[in-house]
C-alpha positions, 0 to 999 in steps of 0.5 A: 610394702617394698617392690623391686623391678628388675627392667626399666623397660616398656614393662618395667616402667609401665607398671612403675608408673601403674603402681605409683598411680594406685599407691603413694606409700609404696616403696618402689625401686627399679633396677636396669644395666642401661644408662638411659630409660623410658624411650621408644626402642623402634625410634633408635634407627630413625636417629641412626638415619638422620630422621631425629636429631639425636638419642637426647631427643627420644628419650621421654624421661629421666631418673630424676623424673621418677625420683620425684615420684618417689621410685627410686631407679639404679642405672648402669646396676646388674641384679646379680642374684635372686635370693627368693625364699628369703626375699633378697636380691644381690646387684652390683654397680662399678665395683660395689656389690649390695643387697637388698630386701623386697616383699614383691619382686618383678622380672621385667628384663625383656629381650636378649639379642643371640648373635648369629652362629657363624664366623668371618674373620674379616668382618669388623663392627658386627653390631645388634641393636637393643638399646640406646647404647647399642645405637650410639655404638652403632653411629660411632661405627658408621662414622669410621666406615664406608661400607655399610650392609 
């Protein structure tokens, strides 16, 4: 049995570990676009405020973590098509698009952020806030400015 998890989020690797718990044999592969996994989303802004020291200190593991449980994890990797009658899913990673069969597939891809429907042409740095990337843009950003809202 293979099974694919599109998410390495809360969910995504909550059932990651669940699954791997209950079986040993199963085949588990996870794919996310971020770089970082398995940290706390509601603790980025306590980095951004100088409350934790830095991004490293909430992350809680690594790829090399869950490699060692067996569950391979594809970072940076965009599931690009889900082909599910025959049970195929297309990803890319860089420039190199592949494929891959699974038997069970799990859309853990939680949230989106939609940015607001106006314009300002003076704002500059309008940042959302989803993911570890997202924070560390954020902290650059707030070392070139001034004004902060």
């Amino acid at each position: 049995m293979h099974i694919v998890i599109i998410g390495a989020g809360a969910a995504g690797l909550t059932l990651t570990s669940n699954l791997r718990d209950k079986n040993n044999e199963t085949e588990i592969t996870v794919f996310t676009r971020n770089e970082e996994i398995a940290y706390s989303p509601c603790a980025i802004p306590l980095v951004l405020g100088g409350s934790v020291d830095s991004f490293d200190d909430i992350v809680m593991h690594d790829a090399d973590y869950y490699l060692d449980k067996n569950i391979q994890i594809h970072l940076s990797t965009d599931v690009t098509d889900v082909d599910s009658f025959k049970k195929i899913i297309t990803y890319k990673k860089d420039s190199d698009t592949e494929t891959m069969t699974y038997d069970k597939l799990v859309i853990a891809t939680g949230c989106e952020t939609i940015p607001p429907e106006f314009e300002i042409e003076d704002m500059k740095n309008i940042h959302s806030l989803a993911n570890i990337a997202d924070g560390r843009a954020i902290q650059k950003s707030i070392e070139d400015s001034e004004d902060i809202v």
